[in-house]
C-alpha positions as CSV (number, residue, x, y, z in Angstrom):
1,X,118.5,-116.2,-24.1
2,X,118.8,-118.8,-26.8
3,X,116.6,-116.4,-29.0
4,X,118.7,-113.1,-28.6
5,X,122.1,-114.9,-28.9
6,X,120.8,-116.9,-31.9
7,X,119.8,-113.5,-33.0
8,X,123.4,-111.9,-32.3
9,X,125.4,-114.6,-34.4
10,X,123.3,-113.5,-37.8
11,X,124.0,-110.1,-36.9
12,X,127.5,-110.5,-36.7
13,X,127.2,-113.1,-40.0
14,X,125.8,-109.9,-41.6
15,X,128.5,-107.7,-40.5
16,X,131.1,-110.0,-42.1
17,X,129.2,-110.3,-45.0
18,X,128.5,-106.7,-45.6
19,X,132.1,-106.3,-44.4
20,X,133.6,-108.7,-47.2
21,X,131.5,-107.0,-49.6
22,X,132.6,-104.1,-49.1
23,X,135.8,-104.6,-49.6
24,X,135.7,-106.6,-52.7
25,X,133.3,-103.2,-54.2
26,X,136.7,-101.0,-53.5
27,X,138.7,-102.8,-55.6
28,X,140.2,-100.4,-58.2
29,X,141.6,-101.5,-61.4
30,X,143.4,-99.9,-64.3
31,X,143.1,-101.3,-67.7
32,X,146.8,-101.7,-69.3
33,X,146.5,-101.3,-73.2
34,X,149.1,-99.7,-76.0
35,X,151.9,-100.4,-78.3
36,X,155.5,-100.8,-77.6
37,X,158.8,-100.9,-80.0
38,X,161.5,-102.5,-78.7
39,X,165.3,-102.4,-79.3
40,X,167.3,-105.4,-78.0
41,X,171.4,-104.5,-77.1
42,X,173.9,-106.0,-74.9
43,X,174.0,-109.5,-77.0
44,X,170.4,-109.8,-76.7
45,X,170.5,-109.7,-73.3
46,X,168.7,-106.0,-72.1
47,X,165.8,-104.2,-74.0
48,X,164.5,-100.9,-73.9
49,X,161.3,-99.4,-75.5
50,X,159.1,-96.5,-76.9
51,X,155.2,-97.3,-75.7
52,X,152.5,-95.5,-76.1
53,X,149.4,-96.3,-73.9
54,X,149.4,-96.9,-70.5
55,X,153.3,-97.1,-70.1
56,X,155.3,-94.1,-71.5
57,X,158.7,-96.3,-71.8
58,X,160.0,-99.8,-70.5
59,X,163.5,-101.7,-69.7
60,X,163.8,-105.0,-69.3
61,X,166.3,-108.0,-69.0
62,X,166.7,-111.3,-70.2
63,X,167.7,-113.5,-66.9
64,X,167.7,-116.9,-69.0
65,X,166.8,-118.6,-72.2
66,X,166.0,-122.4,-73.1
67,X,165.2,-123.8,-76.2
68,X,161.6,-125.5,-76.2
69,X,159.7,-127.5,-78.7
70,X,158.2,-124.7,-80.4
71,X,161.0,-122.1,-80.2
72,X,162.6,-119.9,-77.5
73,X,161.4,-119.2,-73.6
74,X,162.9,-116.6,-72.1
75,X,162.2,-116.0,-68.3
76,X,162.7,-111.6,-68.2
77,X,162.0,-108.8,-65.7
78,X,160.8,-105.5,-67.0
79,X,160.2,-102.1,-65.3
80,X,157.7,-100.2,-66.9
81,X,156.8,-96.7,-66.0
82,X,154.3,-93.7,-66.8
83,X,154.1,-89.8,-67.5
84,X,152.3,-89.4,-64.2
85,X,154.7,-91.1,-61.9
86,X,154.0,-94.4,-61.7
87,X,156.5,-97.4,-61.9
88,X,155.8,-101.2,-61.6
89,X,158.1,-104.1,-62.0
90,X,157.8,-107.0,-63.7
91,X,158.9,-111.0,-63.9
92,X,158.1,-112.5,-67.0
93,X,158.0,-115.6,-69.2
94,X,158.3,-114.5,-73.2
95,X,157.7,-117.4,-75.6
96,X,159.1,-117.5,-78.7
97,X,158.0,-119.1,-82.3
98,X,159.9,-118.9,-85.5
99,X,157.5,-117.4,-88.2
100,X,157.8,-120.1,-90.9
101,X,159.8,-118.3,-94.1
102,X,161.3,-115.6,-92.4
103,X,164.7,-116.1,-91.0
104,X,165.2,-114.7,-87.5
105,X,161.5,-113.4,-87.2
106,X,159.6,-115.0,-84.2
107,X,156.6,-114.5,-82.6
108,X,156.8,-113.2,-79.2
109,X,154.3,-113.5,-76.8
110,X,154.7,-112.4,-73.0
111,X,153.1,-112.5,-69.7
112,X,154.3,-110.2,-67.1
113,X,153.4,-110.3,-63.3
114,X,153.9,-107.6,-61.6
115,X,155.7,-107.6,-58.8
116,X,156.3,-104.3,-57.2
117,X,155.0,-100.9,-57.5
118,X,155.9,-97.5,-57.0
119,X,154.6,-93.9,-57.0
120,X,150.7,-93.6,-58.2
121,X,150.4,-97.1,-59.2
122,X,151.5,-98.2,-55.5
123,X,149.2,-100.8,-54.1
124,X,148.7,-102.3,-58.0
125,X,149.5,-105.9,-58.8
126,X,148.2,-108.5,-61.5
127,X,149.1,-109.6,-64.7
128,X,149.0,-108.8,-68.6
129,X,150.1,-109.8,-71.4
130,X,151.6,-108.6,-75.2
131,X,152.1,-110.5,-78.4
132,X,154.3,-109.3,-81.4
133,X,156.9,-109.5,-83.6
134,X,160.7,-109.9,-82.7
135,X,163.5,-110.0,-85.5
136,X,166.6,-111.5,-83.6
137,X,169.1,-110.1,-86.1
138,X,168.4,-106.8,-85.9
139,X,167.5,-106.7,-82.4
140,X,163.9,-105.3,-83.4
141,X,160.7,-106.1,-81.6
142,X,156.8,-104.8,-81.8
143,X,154.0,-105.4,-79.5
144,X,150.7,-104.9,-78.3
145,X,149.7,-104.7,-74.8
146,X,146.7,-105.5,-73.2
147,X,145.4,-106.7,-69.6
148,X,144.3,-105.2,-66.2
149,X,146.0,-104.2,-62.9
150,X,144.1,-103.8,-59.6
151,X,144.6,-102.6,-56.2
């Protein structure tokens, strides 16, 4: 009895492991790459942007600003969406860093988390980042996108 019960708990270990493994192998993931240009309205306050890559077009938000030691933080939320139908949202942190000789010119570096999604990208959630170029005067920004979302 002790043999054939001893024997049943490593089947079952087996099952859970083969089980686990399983579902860790199903994991899908979409590599997030491409270029965006931004345009900054409402005071600074909303953006909207051209991308090409993996997003077709974005819109995001600035929900607050602070001044840090090295420049600007803005927390943000973006919605970013594709030509086939998908849609995920974003919250964000967006540093900030004065380029040194060029008034209003910072470099901007964001990490979005993605917090919902919709249509063919339901299910995905992760993180990614972009780093660029944002002229506050003009309202300007350029950026490159990179990073990976999985479902």
């Amino acid at each position: 009895m002790k043999q054939s019960a001893s024997a049943l708990v490593v089947a079952a270990g087996l099952l859970i492991v083969n089980v686990s493994g399983a579902s860790a192998a199903d994991k899908t993931c979409l590599p997030i790459g491409g270029e965006a240009l931004g345009q900054f309205y409402n005071e600074g306050k909303d953006v909207v942007g051209a991308m090409m890559g993996t997003w077709s077009s974005t819109r995001g938000t600035v929900k607050s600003e602070k001044k840090t030691a090295t420049g600007l933080s803005f927390d943000m939320e973006h919605v970013f969406s594709t030509n086939a139908g998908g849609v995920v949202r974003t919250k964000d942190v967006a540093e900030l860093t004065p380029v040194p000789g060029k008034q209003d010119s910072y470099m901007l570096e964001v990490t979005y988390t993605v917090v919902e999604s919709l249509g063919n990208l339901k299910g995905y959630a992760g993180t990614f980042n972009s780093f660029g170029l944002l002229k506050t005067n003009t309202g300007e920004g350029l950026v490159r996108y990179m990073g990976e979302i999985c479902k």
